[in-house]
DOTORDO-698022 format. One record per residue (C-alpha): residue in one letter; chain; x, y, z. Coordinates in pm, 1 decimal, padded with zeros to 6 digits. Each point is the difference from the previous one (the first is absolute). Layout:
<recs>
  code  unit        c1        c2        c3
     a     A         X         Y         Z
...
</recs>
This chain:
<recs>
  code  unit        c1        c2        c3
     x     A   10768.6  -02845.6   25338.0
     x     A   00277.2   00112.7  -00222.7
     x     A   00113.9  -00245.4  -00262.9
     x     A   00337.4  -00196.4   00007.1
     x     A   00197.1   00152.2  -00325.4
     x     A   00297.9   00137.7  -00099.2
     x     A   00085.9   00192.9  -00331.1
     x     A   00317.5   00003.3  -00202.2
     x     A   00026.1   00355.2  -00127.0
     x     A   00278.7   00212.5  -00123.3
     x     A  -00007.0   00416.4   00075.1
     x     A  -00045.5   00278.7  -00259.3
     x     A  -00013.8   00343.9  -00023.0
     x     A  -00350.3   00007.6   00014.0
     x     A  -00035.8  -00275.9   00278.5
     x     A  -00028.1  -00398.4   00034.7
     x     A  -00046.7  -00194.7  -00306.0
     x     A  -00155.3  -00344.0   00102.9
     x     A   00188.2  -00339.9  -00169.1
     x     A  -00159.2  -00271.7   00174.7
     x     A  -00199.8  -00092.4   00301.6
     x     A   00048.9  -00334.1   00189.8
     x     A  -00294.3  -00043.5   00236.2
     x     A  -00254.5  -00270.9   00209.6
     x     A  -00336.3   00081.2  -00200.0
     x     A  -00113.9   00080.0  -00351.6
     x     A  -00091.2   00305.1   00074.5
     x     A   00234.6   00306.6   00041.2
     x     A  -00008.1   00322.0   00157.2
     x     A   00328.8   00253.3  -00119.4
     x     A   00030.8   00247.9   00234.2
     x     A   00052.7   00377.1  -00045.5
     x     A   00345.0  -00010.4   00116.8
     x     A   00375.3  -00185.0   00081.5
     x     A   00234.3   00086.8   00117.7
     x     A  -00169.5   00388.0   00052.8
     x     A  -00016.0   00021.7  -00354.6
     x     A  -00340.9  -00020.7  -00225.8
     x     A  -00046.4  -00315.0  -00201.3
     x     A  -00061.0   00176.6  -00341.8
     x     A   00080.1  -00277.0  -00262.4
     x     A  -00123.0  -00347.2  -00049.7
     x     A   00319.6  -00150.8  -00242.2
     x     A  -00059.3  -00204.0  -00276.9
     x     A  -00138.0  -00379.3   00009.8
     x     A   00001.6   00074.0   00346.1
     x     A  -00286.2  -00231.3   00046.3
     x     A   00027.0  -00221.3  -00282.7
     x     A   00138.4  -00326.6   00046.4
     x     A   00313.4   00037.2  -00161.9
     x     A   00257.2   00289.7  -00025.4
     x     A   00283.0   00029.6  -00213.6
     x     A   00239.8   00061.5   00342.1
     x     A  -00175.7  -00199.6   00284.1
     x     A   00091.8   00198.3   00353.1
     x     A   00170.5  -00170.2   00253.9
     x     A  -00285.5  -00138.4   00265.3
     x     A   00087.6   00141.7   00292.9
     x     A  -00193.8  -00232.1   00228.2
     x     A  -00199.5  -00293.1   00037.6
     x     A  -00362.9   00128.2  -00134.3
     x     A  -00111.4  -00106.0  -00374.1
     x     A   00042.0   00284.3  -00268.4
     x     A  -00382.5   00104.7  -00065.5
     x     A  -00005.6  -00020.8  -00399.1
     x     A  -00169.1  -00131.3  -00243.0
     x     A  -00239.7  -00245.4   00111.9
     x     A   00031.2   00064.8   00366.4
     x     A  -00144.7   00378.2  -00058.5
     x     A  -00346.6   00049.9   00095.0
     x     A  -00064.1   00350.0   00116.4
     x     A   00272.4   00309.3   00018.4
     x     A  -00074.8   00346.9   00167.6
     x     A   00209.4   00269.7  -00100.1
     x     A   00028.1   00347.0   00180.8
     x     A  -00059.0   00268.0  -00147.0
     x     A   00390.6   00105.0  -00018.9
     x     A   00016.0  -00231.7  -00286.7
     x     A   00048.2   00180.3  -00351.0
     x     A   00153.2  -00189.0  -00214.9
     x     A  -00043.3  -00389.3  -00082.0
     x     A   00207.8  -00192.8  -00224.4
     x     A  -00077.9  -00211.1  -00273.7
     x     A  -00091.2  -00373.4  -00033.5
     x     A  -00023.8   00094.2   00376.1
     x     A  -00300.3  -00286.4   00074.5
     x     A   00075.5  -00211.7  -00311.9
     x     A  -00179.5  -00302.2   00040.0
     x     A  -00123.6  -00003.7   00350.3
     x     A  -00295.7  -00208.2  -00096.0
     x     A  -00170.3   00044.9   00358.8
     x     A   00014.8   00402.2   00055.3
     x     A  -00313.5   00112.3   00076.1
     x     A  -00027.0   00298.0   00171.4
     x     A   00206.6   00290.4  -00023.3
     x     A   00035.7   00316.4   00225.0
     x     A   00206.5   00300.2  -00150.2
     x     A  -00002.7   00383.2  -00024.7
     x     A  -00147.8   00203.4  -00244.8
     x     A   00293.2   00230.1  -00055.0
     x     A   00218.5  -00344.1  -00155.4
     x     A   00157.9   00221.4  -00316.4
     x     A   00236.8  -00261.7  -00169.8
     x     A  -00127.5  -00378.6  -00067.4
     x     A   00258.5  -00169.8  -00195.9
     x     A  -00126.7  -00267.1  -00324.3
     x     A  -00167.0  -00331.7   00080.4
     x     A  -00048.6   00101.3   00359.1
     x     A  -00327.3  -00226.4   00046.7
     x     A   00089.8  -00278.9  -00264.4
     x     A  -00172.4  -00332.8   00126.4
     x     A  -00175.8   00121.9   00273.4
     x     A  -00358.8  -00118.0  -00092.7
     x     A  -00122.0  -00001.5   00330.5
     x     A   00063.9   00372.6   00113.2
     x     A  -00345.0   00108.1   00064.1
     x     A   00010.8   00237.8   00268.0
     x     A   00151.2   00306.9  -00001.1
     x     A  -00010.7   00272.9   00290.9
     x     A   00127.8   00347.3  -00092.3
     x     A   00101.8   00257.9   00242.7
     x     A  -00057.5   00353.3  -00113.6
     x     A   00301.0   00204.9   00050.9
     x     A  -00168.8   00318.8  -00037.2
     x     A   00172.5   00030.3  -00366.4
     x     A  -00197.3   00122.8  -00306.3
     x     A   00172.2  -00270.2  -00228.9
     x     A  -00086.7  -00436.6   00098.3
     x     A   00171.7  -00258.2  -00117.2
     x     A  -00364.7  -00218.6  -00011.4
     x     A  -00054.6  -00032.0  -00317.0
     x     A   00397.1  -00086.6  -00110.7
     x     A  -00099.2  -00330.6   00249.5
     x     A  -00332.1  -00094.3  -00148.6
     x     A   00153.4  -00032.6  -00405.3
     x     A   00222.2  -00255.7   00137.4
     x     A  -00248.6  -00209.0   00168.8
     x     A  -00307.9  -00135.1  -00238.2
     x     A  -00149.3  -00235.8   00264.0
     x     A  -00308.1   00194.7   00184.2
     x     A   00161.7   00219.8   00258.8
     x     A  -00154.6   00135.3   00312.8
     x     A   00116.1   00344.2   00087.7
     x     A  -00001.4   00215.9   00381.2
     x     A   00089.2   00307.7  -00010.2
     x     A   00122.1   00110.2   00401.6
     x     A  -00061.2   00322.4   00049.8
     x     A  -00211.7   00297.2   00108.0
     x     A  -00228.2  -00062.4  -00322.3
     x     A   00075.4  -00381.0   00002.2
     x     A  -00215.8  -00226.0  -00212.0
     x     A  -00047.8  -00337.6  -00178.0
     x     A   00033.4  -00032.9  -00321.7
     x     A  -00000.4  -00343.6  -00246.3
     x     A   00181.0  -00053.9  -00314.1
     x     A  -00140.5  -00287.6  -00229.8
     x     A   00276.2  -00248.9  -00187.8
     x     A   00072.8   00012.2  -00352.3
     x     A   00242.2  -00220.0  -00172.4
     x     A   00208.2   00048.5  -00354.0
     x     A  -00054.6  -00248.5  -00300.2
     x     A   00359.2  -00005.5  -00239.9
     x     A  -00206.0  -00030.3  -00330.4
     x     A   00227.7  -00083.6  -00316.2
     x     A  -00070.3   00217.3  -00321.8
     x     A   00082.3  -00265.0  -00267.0
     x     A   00024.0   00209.3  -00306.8
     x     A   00200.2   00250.7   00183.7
     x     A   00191.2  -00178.7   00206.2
     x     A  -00080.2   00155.1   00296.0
     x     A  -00082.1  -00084.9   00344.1
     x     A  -00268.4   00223.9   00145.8
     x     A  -00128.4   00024.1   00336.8
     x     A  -00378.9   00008.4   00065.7
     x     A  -00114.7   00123.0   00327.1
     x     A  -00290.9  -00146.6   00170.6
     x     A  -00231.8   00082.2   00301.6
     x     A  -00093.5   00356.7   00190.4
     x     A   00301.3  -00002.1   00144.0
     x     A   00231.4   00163.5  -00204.5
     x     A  -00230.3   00302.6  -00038.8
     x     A  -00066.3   00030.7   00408.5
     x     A   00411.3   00051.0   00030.1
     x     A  -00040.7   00249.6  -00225.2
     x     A  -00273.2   00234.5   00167.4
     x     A   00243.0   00211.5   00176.4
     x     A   00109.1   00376.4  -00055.6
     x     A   00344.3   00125.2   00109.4
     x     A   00035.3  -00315.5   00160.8
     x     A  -00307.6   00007.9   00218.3
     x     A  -00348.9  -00193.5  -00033.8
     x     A  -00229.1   00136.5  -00266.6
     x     A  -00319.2  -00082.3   00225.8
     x     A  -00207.7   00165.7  -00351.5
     x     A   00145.7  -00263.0  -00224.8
     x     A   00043.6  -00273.2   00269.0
     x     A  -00338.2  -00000.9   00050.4
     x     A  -00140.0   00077.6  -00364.7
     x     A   00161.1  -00377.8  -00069.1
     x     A  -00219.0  -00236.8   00230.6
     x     A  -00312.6   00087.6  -00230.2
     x     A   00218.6  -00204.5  -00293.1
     x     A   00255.6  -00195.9   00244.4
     x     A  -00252.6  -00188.3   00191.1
     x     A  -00080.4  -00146.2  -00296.4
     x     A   00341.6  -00133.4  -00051.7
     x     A   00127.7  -00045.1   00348.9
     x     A  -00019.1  -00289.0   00259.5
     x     A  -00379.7   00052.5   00163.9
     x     A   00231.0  -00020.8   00325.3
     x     A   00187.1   00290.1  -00113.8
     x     A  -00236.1   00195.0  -00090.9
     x     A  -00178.1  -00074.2   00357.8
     x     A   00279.3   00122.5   00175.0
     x     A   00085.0   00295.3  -00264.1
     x     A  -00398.2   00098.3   00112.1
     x     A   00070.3  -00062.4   00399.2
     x     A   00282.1   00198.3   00001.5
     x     A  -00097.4   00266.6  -00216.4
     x     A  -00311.6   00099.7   00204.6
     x     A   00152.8  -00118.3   00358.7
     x     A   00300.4   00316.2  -00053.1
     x     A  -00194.1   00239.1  -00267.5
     x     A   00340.4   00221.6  -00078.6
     x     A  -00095.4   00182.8  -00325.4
     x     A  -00308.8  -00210.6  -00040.1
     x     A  -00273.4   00206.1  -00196.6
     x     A  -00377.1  -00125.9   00033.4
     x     A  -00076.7  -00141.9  -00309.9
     x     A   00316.3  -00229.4   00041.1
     x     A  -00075.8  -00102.0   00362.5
     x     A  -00367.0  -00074.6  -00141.0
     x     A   00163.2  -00256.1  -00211.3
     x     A   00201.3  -00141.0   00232.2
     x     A  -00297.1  -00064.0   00238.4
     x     A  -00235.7  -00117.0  -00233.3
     x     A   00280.6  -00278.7  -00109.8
     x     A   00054.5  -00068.1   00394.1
     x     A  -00369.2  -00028.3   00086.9
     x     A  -00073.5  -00243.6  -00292.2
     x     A   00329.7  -00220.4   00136.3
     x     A  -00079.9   00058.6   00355.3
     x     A  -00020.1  -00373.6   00130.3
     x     A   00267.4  -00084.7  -00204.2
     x     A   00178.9   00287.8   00148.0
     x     A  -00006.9  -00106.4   00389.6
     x     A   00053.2  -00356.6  -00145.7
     x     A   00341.9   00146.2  -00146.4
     x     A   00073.8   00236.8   00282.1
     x     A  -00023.3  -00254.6   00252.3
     x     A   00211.7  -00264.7  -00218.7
     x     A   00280.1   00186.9  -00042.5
     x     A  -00015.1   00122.5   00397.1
     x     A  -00086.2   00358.8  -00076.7
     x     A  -00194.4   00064.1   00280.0
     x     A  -00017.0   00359.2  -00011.6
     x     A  -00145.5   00011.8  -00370.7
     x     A  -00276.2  -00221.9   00125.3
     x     A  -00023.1   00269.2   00324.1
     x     A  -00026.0   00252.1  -00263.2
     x     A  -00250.9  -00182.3  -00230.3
     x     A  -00247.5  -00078.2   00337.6
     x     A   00055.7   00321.4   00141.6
     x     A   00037.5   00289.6  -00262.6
     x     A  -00157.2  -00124.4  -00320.7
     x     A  -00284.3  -00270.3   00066.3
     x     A  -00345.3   00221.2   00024.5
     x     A  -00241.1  -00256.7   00121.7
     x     A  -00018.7  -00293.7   00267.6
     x     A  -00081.6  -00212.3  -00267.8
     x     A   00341.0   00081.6  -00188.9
     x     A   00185.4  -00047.7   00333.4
     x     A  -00174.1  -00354.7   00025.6
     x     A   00103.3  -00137.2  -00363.4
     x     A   00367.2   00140.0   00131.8
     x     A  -00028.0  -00274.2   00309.5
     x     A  -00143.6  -00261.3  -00255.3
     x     A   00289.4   00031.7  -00228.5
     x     A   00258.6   00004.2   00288.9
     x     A  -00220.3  -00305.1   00213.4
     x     A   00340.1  -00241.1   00021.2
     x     A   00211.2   00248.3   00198.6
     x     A  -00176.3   00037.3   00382.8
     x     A   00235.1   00303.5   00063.9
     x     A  -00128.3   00189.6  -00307.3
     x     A  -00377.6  -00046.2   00044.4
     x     A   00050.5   00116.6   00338.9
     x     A   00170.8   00284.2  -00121.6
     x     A  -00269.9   00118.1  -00180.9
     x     A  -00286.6  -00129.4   00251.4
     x     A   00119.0   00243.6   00208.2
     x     A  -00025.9   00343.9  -00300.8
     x     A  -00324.2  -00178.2  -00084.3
     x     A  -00153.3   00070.7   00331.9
     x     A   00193.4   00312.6   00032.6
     x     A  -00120.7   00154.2  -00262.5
     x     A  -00345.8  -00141.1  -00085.7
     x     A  -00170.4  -00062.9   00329.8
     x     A  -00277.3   00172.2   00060.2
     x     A  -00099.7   00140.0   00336.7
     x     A   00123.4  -00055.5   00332.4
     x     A  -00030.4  -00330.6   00247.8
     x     A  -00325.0   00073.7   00244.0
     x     A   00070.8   00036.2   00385.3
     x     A  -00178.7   00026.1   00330.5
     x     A  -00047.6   00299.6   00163.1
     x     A  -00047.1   00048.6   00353.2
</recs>
């Protein structure tokens, strides 16, 4: 079903450089290309709910801005995005884009404290724009990477304390939380899985035990770089927190973490069993993993009659 949109746009060299998009539902899909040409540019405040020069509405449909964005996918035509681009759109949450984005204008994610999932295509470039993201966003962000080596990945939220230096005069800024150093595990712009990974032995410490959780979960469920004395962390965290891991898992409606955790990582019937206890209130999840309990831990065969 292809969603009821139009774009206001204006042609460059390059391509089609996106200025506003009047649509049905909170969500918005750009395509690849008008008018023949590729959409390359996303202008500035484009989605923020004011613009110094509003464009004319051509229709009827609401402009989706500011409060009324929820989810945008890009394509992966899309290189450059202006600034103050999303300012204030309190209710953006998830956020599909390529890789290969090279310019991101100032202030680009200012306000939006509820972006929390981002899916990034891999263009097949050695150079991401990931990381150039993640230092603008300090609330705990959930990353996919689509691709041939896709994984999970979670970063845990820090926030920044102005702290006034009296004698001085001064007004300092104290960072606090994990956070800050996970954005900065990466090398020539790509995931430092050494470093990323050297952190949870201090950040789970000082991290959300929710985080942490799903920094474990996703770390051993797509192993990408993931060296054995690492993932042996990571799974002795997870199989302390196990109960309180389905608990989570089915909460939030992340039923193929809880597939994962029943199928892959519990070793014994009896782990499988405290997995149904902590999940008990949701008849489609104990059934669920009823069904890899008996698949994987019964034992012989149902007699028959022979002839």
């Amino acid at each position: 079903m292809q969603q009821q949109a139009y774009f206001v746009y204006e042609k460059k060299e390059q391509g089609i450089c996106i200025l506003r998009c009047y649509a049905k539902e909170s969500r918005v899909v750009v395509p690849e290309e008008i008018e023949g040409l590729p959409v390359t540019e996303i202008a500035p405040y484009a989605f923020a709910a004011d613009m110094e020069k509003e464009p004319k509405n051509p229709g009827e449909l609401p402009c989706i801005c500011g409060e009324l964005l929820e989810e945008l996918v890009l394509p992966g035509t899309v290189e450059r995005i202006g600034r103050y681009v999303f300012y204030n759109c309190r209710y953006f949450r998830e956020f599909t884009f390529g890789a290969n984005i090279r310019y991101m204008g100032a202030g680009a994610f200012t306000g939006c404290k509820r972006l929390s999932k981002l899916h990034v295509r891999d263009m097949g470039q050695e150079k991401s724009c990931l990381r150039e993201v993640l230092v603008d966003l300090n609330q705990t962000v959930t990353v996919e990477w689509l691709g041939k080596d896709g994984f999970q990945v979670l970063y845990p939220a820090f926030f920044e304390e102005a702290v006034e230096n009296t004698p001085a005069r001064i007004i300092e800024t104290h960072t606090h939380g994990v956070g800050i150093q996970y954005r900065n595990a990466f090398r020539n712009t790509q995931i430092d899985w050494e470093e990323y990974d050297r952190l949870f032995e201090i950040g789970r410490h000082n991290m959300e035990p929710e985080e942490a959780i799903y920094a474990s979960a996703y770390r051993l469920k797509s192993p990408l770089g993931l060296k054995e004395e690492a993932a042996q962390s990571y799974e002795n965290f997870l199989r302390e927190h196990m109960e309180r891991a389905a608990e989570l898992f089915q909460r939030e409606g992340e039923t193929e973490l809880l597939r994962w955790l029943a199928e892959e990582f519990v070793h014994e019937k009896s782990e499988l069993e405290l997995l149904m206890k902590a999940v008990s209130g949701d008849a489609a999840a104990v059934s669920m993993l009823m069904d890899i309990s008996k698949r994987r831990f019964s034992i012989g065969k149902k007699k028959g009659f022979s002839l």
